[in-house]
C-alpha positions as CSV (number, residue, x, y, z in Angstrom):
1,X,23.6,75.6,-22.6
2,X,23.9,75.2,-18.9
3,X,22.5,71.9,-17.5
4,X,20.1,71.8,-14.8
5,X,19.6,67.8,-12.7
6,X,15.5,68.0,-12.3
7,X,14.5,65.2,-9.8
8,X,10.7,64.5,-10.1
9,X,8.1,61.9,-9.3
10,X,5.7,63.4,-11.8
11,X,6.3,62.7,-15.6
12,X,4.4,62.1,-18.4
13,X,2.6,59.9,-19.0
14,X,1.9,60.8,-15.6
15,X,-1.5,63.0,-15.4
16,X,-3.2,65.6,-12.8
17,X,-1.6,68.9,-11.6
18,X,1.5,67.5,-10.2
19,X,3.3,66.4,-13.5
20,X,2.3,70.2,-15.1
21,X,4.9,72.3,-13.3
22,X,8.3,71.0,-14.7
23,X,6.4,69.3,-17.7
24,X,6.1,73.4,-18.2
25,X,8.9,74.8,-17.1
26,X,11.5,72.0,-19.0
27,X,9.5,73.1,-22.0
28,X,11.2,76.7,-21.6
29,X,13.9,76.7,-20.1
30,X,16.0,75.8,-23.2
31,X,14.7,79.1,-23.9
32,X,16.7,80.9,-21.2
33,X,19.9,79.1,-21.5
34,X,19.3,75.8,-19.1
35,X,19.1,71.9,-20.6
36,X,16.5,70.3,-18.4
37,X,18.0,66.8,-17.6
38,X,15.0,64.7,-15.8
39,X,15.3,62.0,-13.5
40,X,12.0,60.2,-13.0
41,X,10.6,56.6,-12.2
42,X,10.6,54.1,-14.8
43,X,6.6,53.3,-13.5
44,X,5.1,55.6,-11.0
45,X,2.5,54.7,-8.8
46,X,0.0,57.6,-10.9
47,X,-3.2,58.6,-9.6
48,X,-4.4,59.5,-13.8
49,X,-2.5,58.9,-16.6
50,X,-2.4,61.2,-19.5
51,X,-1.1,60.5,-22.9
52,X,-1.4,63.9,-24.3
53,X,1.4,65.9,-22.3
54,X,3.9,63.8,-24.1
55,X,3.8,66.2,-26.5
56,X,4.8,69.4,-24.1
57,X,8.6,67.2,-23.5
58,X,10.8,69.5,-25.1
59,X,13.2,67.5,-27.4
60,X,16.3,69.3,-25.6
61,X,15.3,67.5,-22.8
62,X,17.4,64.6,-21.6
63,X,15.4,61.9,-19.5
64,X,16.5,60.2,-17.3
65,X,14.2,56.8,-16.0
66,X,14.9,54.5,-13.1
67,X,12.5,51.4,-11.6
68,X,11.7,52.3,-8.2
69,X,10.3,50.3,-5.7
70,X,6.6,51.0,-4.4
71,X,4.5,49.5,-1.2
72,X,1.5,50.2,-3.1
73,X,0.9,46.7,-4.5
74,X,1.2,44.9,-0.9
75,X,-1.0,47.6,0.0
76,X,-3.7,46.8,-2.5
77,X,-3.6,42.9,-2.1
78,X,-3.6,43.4,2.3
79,X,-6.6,46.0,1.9
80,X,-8.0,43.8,-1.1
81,X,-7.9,46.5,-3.2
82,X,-7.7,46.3,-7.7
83,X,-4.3,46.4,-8.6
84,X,-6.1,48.6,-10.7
85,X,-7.4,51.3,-8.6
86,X,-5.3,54.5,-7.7
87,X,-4.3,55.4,-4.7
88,X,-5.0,59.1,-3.0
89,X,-1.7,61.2,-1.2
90,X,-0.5,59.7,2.4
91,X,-3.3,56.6,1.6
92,X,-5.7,59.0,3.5
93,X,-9.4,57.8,3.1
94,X,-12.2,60.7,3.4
95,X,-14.7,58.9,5.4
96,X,-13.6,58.0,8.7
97,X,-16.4,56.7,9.8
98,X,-16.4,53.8,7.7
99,X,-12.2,53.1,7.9
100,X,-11.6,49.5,9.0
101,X,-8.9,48.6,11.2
102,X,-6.6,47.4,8.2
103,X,-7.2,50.7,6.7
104,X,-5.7,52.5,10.1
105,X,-2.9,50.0,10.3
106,X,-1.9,50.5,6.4
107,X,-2.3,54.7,7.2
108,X,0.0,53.7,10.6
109,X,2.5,52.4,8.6
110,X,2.6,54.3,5.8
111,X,3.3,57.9,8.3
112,X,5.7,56.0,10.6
113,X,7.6,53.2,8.6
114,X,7.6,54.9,5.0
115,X,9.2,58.5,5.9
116,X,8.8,61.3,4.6
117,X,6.6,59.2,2.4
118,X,5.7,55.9,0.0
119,X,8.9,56.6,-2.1
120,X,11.6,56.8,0.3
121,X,13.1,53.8,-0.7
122,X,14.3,54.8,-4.0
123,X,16.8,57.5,-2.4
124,X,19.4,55.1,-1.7
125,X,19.6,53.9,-5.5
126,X,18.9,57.2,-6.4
127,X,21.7,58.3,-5.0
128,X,24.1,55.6,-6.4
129,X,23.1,56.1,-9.4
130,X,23.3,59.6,-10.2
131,X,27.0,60.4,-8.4
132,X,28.3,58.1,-11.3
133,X,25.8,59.6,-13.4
134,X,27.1,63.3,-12.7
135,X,30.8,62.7,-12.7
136,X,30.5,61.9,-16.3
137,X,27.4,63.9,-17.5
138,X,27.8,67.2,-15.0
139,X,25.6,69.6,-14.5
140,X,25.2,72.9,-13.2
141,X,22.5,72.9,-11.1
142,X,20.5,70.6,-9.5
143,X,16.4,71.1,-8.8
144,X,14.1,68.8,-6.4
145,X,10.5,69.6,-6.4
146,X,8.4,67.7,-4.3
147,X,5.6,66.1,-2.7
148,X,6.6,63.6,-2.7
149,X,9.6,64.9,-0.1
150,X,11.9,61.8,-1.0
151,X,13.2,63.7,-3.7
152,X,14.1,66.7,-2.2
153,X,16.7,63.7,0.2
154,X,18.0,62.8,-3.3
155,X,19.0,65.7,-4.3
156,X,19.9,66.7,-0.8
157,X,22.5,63.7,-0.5
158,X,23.6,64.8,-4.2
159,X,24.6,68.5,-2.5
160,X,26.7,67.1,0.3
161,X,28.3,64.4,-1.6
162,X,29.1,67.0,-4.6
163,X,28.7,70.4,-3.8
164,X,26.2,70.7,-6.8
165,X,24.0,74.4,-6.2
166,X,20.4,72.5,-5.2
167,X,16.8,74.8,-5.5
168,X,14.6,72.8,-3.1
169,X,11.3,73.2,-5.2
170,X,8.1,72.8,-2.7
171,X,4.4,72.4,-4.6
172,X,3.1,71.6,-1.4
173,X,3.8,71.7,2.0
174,X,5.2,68.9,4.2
175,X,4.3,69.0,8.1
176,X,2.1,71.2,7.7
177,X,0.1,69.6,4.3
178,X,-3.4,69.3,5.6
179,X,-3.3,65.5,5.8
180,X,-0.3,65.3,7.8
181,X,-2.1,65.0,11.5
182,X,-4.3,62.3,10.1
183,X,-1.2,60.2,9.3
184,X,-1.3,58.6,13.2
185,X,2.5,59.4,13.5
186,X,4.3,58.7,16.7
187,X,6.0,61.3,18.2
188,X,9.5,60.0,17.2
189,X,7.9,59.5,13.0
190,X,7.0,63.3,14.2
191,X,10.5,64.4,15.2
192,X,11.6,62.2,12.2
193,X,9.7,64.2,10.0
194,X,10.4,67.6,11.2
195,X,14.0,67.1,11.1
196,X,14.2,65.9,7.7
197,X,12.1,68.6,6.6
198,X,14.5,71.6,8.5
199,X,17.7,69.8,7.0
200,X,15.8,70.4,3.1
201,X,14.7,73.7,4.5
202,X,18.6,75.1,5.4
203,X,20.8,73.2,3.8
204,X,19.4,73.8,-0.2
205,X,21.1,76.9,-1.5
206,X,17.7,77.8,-2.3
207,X,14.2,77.1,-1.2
208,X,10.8,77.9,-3.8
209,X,7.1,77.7,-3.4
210,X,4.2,78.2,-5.5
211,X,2.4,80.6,-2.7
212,X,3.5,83.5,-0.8
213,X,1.6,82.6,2.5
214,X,3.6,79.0,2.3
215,X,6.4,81.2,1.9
216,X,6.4,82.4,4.7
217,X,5.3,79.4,6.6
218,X,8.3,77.0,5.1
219,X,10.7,80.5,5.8
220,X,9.8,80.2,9.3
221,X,10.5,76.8,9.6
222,X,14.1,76.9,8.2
223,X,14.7,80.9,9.5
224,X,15.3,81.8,5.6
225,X,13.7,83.9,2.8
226,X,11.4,81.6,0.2
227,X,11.1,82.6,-3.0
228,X,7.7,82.1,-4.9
229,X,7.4,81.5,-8.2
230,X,4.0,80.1,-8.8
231,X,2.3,77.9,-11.2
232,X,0.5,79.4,-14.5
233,X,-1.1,78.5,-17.8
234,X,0.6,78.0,-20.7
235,X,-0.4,79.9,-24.1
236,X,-0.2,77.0,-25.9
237,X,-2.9,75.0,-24.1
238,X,-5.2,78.0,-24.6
239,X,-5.7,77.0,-28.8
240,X,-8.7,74.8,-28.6
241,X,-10.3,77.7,-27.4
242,X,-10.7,79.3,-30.4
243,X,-13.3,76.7,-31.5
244,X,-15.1,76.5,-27.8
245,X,-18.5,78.3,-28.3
246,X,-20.4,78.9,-25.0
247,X,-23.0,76.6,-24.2
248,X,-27.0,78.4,-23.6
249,X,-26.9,76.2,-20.4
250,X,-25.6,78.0,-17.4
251,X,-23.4,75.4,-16.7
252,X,-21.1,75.1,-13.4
253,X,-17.5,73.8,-14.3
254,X,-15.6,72.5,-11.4
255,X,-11.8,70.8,-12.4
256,X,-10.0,68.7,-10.2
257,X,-10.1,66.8,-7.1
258,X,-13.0,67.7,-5.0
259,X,-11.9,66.4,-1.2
260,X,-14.4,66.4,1.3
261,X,-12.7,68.9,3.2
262,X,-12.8,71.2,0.4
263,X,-17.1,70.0,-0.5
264,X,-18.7,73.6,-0.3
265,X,-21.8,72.2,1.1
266,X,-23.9,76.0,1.0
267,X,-23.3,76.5,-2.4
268,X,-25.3,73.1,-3.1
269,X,-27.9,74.1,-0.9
270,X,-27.9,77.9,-2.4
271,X,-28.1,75.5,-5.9
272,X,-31.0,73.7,-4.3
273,X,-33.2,76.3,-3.6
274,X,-32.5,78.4,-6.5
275,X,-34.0,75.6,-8.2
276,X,-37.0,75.4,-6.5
277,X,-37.5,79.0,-6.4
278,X,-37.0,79.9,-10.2
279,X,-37.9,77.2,-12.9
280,X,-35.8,78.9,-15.7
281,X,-32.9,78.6,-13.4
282,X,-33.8,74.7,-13.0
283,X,-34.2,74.3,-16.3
284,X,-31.1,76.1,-18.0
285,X,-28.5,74.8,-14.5
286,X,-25.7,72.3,-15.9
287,X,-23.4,71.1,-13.4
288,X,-20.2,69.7,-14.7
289,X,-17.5,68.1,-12.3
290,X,-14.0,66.7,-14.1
291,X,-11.8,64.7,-11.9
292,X,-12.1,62.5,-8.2
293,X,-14.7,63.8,-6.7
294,X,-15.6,62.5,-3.0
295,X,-18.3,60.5,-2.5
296,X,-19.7,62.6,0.6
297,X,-19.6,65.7,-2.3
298,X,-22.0,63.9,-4.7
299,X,-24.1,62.8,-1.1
300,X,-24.6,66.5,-0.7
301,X,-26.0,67.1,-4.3
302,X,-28.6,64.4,-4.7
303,X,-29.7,66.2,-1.0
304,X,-30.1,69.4,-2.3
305,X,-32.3,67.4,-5.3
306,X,-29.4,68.7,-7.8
307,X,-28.4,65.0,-9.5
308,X,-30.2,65.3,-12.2
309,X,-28.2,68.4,-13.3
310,X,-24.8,67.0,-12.9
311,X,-22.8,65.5,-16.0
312,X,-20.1,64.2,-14.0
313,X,-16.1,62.7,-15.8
314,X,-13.3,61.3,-13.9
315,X,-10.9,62.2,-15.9
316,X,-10.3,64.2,-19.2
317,X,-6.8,64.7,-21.2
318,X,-5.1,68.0,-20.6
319,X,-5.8,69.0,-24.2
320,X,-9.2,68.9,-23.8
321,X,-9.3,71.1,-20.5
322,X,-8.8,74.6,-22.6
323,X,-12.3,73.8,-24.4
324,X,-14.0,71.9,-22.2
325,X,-13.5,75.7,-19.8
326,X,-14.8,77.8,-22.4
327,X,-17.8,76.3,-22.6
328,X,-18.7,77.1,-19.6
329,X,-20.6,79.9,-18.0
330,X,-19.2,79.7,-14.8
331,X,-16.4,77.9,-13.2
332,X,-16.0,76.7,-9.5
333,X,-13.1,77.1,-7.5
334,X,-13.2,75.7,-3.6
335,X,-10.2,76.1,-1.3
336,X,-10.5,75.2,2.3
337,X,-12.4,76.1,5.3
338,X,-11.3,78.4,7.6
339,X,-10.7,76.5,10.4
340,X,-8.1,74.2,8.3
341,X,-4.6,74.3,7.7
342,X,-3.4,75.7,4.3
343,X,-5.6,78.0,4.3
344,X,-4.7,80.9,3.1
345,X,-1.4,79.4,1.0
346,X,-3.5,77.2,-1.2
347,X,-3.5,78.3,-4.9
348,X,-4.6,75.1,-7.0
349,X,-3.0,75.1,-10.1
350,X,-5.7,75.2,-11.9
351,X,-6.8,78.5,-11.0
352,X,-4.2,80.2,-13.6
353,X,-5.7,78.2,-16.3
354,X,-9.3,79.2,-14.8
355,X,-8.4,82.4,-15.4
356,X,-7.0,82.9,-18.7
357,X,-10.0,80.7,-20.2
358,X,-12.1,84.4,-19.7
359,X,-14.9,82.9,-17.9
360,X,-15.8,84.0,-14.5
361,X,-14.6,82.1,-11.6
362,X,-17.2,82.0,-8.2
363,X,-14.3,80.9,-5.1
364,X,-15.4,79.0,-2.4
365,X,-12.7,79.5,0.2
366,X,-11.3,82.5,2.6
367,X,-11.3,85.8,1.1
368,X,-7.7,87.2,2.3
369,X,-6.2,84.3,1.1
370,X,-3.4,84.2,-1.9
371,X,-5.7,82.7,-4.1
372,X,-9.0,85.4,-3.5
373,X,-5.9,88.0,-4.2
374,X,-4.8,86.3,-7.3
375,X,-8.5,86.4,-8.5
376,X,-9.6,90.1,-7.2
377,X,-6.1,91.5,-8.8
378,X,-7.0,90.1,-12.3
379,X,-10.8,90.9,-12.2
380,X,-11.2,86.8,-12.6
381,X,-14.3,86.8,-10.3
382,X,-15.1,87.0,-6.8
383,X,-14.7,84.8,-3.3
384,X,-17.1,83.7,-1.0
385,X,-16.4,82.2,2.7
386,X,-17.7,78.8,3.3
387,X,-20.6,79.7,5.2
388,X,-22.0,82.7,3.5
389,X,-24.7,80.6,1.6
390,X,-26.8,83.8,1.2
391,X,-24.0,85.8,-0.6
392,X,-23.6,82.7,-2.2
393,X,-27.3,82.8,-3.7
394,X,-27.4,86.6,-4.4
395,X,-23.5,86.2,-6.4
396,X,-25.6,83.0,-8.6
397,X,-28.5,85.1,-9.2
398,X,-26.3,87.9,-10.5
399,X,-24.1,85.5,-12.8
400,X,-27.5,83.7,-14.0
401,X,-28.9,87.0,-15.3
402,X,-25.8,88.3,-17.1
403,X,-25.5,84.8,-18.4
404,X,-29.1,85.5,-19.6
405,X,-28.0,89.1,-20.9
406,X,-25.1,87.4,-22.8
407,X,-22.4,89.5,-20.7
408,X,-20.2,86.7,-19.2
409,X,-18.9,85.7,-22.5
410,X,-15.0,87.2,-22.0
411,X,-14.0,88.0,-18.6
412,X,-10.3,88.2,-19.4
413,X,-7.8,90.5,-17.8
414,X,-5.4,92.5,-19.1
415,X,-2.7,91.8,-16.1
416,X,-2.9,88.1,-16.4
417,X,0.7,87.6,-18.6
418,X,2.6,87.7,-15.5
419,X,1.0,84.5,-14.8
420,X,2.3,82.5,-17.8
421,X,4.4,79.4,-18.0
422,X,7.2,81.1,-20.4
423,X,7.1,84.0,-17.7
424,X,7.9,82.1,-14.8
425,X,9.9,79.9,-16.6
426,X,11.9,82.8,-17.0
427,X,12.0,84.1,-13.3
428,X,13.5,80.4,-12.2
429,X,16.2,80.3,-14.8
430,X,17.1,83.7,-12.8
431,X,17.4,81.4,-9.6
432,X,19.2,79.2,-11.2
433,X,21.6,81.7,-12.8
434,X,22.1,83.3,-9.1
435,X,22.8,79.8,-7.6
436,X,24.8,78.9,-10.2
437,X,26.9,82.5,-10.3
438,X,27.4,82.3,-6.3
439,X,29.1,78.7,-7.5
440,X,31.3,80.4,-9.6
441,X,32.2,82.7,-7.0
C-alpha cells in the first residue's frame, strides 16, 4: 500500500464532529490502496471526549502521538476558570454583554499573539520531528485538514522542505469562519492571517472542502479550483437502528452545538403558541437537545413557556447517536441567519447522518444554501428562513398530523449512497492517486 502523512488535531478519544472526518476516511482508505499514518497530539485541548470511536481506528493505521503545548491552562487559571471546563473555538464567548475585560484581553491575545490559532506552537516541533520521521518512514502523500490552521503550516513546511504532494484539507473556513471579526485582530494579526492563509491556499498541490459554496470562496482567495468532497454517514453507525422504535411523543431532536447565532428564536415561538393553541400538541411535544447548547437558546424556551418539554444532554457517545435519531419524529437542523457569514457554505456534519436515520429533517437556515440543496435533492425534509415563523407553524402542524397518521416513520431516500463514508473515502484516495501520479511524472 501507498502511505498517506495525515496531520490532525482531532483524534480519538477526541469527540464532536471534528474528529469524524479522518476517524472515517483512515477507516477506508486501506480499502483503496492508501496506509493512513496519523500524526496527532499526545493530549488535546478536547471540547468532548468520546471513548467509543476508538473502535472505528483501523488497525492498518499507524499513529503517530506528540505532546504539544497549549495556552489553555494559563487561560483557565487568569480567567479563573476549572481546569476542568472546555473551552469553545477562538475562546469566543456568546454573550457579549456580560464579557469582562479579562475575557477581551484573553480573546485579544489569543487572535493577535497565537496565529492562525491556540496550536501554533507545536509547528516548529512538528516540523523537527517529522523530516527525520519521513526520511526513514516515507510516505507518499501528505494530508493536513484543519481548523485548527496550524496544521495545514506543518504540513506546509513538510512540502517545501521535502517536496512531499500535500492536499490542504479545509472543514472550515479560516478568514472568513464566522468568528473571525470577533477575534479583535489588529490590522497587522489581519495581514498576518491572510497571508498565511493565501500561502496554504497556492502553494498545496491540492486544496479540498466539505461545501461547494466554500469552494468557491477559498478558490477565490488563492485564484485556484477546490475540490469538495464532503462529509457523510457511515453504514456502520446506522446498526443500532435496527432496534430504535419510534417514540408516540412527537419529539423534536436537535444534535450538536447550538450557538446563539444559530438560536432559531421563531420556531420556539411557533412551538409556544402551538402549545397554547392545541392541547394534544402540548401534551404529546418532546423536545430533545444533545450537545452545548447556549445559554441565550434555553432563555428563549422557558419564554415561549416550552421548558417543561425539553429533555436536555450534553453530551452522548457517537454509538448511541444512530438510536437516539430514530427515535425521533422530527429532527432539527439550524444553519445561520442570512445576514451572517457562511451562510450558504455551511453543511454541519451531522446533516448526512440526519439523513440516512429516515426521519424528517425541518432546517432552519437559508433556503439556496448547500445544505437546503443537500436536503431538497434527497427528499430529507424541507427549509425554512429564519424569520418565516408562520411557515414555520403551518410546516409543524403538517408534521404533527402525519406523525398522528403514523406516516413519518421512514423518510429515507433512495439517492443518499453518494453520501457515504466508504464513497467519499473513495473519491479522496482519487486525489491522492492524482497528486501522487503528477509526483511520479
Amino acid at each position: 500500500m501507498k502511505r498517506v502523512l495525515i496531520i490532525t488535531y482531532y483524534w480519538p478519544p477526541s469527540g464532536g464532529s471534528g474528529v469524524q472526518r479522518w476517524l472515517k476516511m483512515s477507516k477506508y482508505l486501506p480499502e483503496y490502496g492508501w496506509q493512513p499514518v496519523i500524526y496527532t497530539p499526545e493530549d488535546g485541548e478536547y471540547p468532548v471526549e468520546d471513548p467509543s470511536l476508538e473502535k472505528d481506528v483501523t488497525p492498518e493505521a499507524e499513529i503517530i502521538k506528540r505532546p504539544i503545548v497549549e495556552p489553555y491552562t494559563l487561560y483557565k487559571k487568569f480567567l479563573g476558570i476549572k481546569k476542568e471546563e472546555k473551552i469553545k473555538a477562538g475562546f469566543i464567548k456568546e454573550d457579549r454583554t456580560k464579557t469582562s475585560w479579562k475575557e477581551r484581553l484573553a480573546l485579544w491575545i489569543r487572535g493577535n499573539l497565537f496565529i492562525p490559532d491556540a496550536r501554533c506552537w507545536w509547528v516548529k516541533p512538528s516540523v523537527r520531528y517529522l523530516k527525520n520521521y519521513l526520511k526513514e518512514h516515507p510516505v507518499d502523500a501528505i494530508i493536513s485538514t484543519g481548523p485548527p490552521h496550524s496544521m495545514h503550516l506543518i504540513a506546509m513546511k513538510l512540502k517545501e522542505a521535502l517536496d512531499i504532494p500535500w492536499i490542504a484539507d479545509f472543514r472550515d473556513p479560516w478568514t472568513e469562519i464566522d468568528y473571525y471579526d470577533k477575534l479583535l485582530l489588529t490590522r497587522r494579526s489581519d495581514r498576518k492571517h491572510h497571508k498565511l492563509e493565501r500561502e496554504v491556499l497556492t502553494k498545496a498541490d491540492k486544496v479540498v472542502t466539505v461545501s461547494p459554496d466554500w469552494a468557491r470562496s477559498l478558490g477565490r482567495l488563492g485564484n485556484r479550483r477546490v475540490r469538495v468532497v464532503y462529509n457523510g454517514f457511515d453504514r456502520d453507525d446506522t446498526v443500532p437502528q435496527i432496534s430504535a422504535i419510534p417514540s408516540e411523543d412527537f419529539s423534536i431532536t436537535y444534535l450538536g452545538v447550538l450557538f446563539k447565532v444559530r438560536n432559531p428564536e421563531r420556531l420556539w415561538e411557533a412551538l409556544g403558541e402551538l402549545v397554547r393553541e392545541d392541547k394534544g400538541f402540548a401534551k404529546k411535544l418532546k423536545i430533545n437537545l444533545i450537545g452545548q447548547i447556549d445559554n441565550t437558546v434555553m432563555q428563549h424556551i422557558a419564554q415561549n413557556g416550552l421548558k417543561e418539554h425539553v429533555n436536555q444532554r450534553a453530551y452522548i457517545p457517537h454509538d448511541q447517536v444512530a438510536s437516539a435519531l430514530h427515535e425521533s419524529a422530527l429532527l432539527l437542523l439550524t444553519l445561520m441567519p442570512e445576514t451572517e457569514s457562511d451562510t450558504h457554505g455551511l453543511i454541519p456534519a451531522k446533516l448526512f447522518e440526519y439523513i440516512v436515520s429516515g426521519r424528517p429533517i425541518l432546517c432552519i437556515g437559508s433556503k439556496i444554501g448547500d445544505a437546503a440543496r443537500i436536503i431538497k435533492e434527497t427528499h430529507a425534509g424541507q427549509t425554512i428562513c429564519f424569520e418565516d415563523k408562520e411557515k414555520m407553524k403551518e410546516a409543524l402542524k403538517d408534521l404533527y398530523q402525519r406523525h398522528l397518521e403514523g406516516l413519518l416513520t421512514d423518510n429515507t431516500s433512495s439517492n443518499i449512497e453518494q453520501y457515504s463514508r466508504k464513497a467519499l473515502t473513495g473519491k479522496y484516495a482519487g486525489l491522492l492517486d492524482e497528486v501522487n501520479e503528477n509526483r511520479a511524472i
